[in-house]
C-alpha positions, 0 to 999 in steps of 0.5 A: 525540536528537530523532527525525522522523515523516512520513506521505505520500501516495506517488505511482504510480511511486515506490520506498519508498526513498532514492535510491542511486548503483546504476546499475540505479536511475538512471532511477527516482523516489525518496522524496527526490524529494518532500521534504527529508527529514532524515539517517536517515529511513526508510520503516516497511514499502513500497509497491512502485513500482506502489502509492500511498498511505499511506507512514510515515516515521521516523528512529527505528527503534526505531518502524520495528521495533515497526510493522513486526513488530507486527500493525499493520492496513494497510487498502487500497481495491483495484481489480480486474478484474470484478466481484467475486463475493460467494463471492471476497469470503468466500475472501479473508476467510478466508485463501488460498493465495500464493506467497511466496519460491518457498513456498506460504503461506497468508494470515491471516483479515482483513477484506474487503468490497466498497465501495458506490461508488467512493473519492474518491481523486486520478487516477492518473499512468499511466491504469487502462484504461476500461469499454471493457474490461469491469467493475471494481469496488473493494474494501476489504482489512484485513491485518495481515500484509505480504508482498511483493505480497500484496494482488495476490496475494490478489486474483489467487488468487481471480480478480480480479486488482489493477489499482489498489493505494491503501494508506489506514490504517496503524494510526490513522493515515489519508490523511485529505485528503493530496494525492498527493505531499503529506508531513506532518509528525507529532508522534508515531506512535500 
């Protein structure tokens, strides 16, 4: 059987599923909105509705399982509220406490470090308030664990909390110059 893959730069908004008939969900924007995507695909992992950014999709779920139990790095470039302090930086770095599914859990080490300038990426849909309200500064945060929220969770545990959220690797594969919305065909997923 021939199998799909996709990757796409997910819009602000969208949930990283398919759309299905609940009523709770009718007003909502789904994956299908924004290409035709054949019988069977799948997201490998989410980005919940507030998040952009890198989204893989597959209709082999053989590759699905092997991405999403594996310890694939997902890098983020993360903008908080403040300026974010060098010792927020080492405490992220080295793993902090969240809560997950109501338990307390503690992240693993991964790679975090402040970026110099602000990442060419496209406006968002729904406007990140201004300078007016005080300082924001951007980060880069490599994990290679997924729980839900994490990322936000982290960054509000030390005191910056996530005001926008851009997934842009998975792996080796990166957003290089996809547009917001814009969906590539892929031969293979390394």
């Amino acid at each position: 059987m021939e199998h799909y893959h996709f990757k796409l730069f997910k819009p602000y908004g969208y949930l990283s599923q398919f759309k299905t008939n609940a009523r709770h969900e009718r007003n909502k924007k789904f994956l299908g909105e924004l290409y035709d995507f054949p019988e069977g695909t799948m997201a490998i992992g989410r980005l919940d509705k507030d998040s952009e950014g890198l989204l893989l999709l597959t209709t082999d779920g053989k590759i699905s399982y092997e991405i999403t139990s594996s310890k694939t790095d997902k890098e983020y470039y993360v903008q908080v509220d403040g300026d974010i302090t060098d010792e927020a930086i080492v405490e992220l770095q080295q793993g902090v406490t969240i809560t997950h599914k109501n338990e307390s859990y503690l992240t693993k080490p991964c790679k975090v470090f402040k970026l110099e300038a602000t990442p060419n990426l496209p406006q968002r849909v729904k406007k990140i308030r201004d300078e007016r309200h005080g300082k924001t500064s951007w980060i880069s945060i490599t994990i290679n664990e997924g729980k839900f929220r994490q990322v936000r969770k982290m960054t509000a545990q030390v005191g910056f909390p996530t005001l926008r959220l851009v997934r842009v690797r998975i792996g080796s594969i990166t957003l290089k110059d996809l547009e917001m919305g814009e969906v590539n065909k892929l031969i293979a997923i390394p």
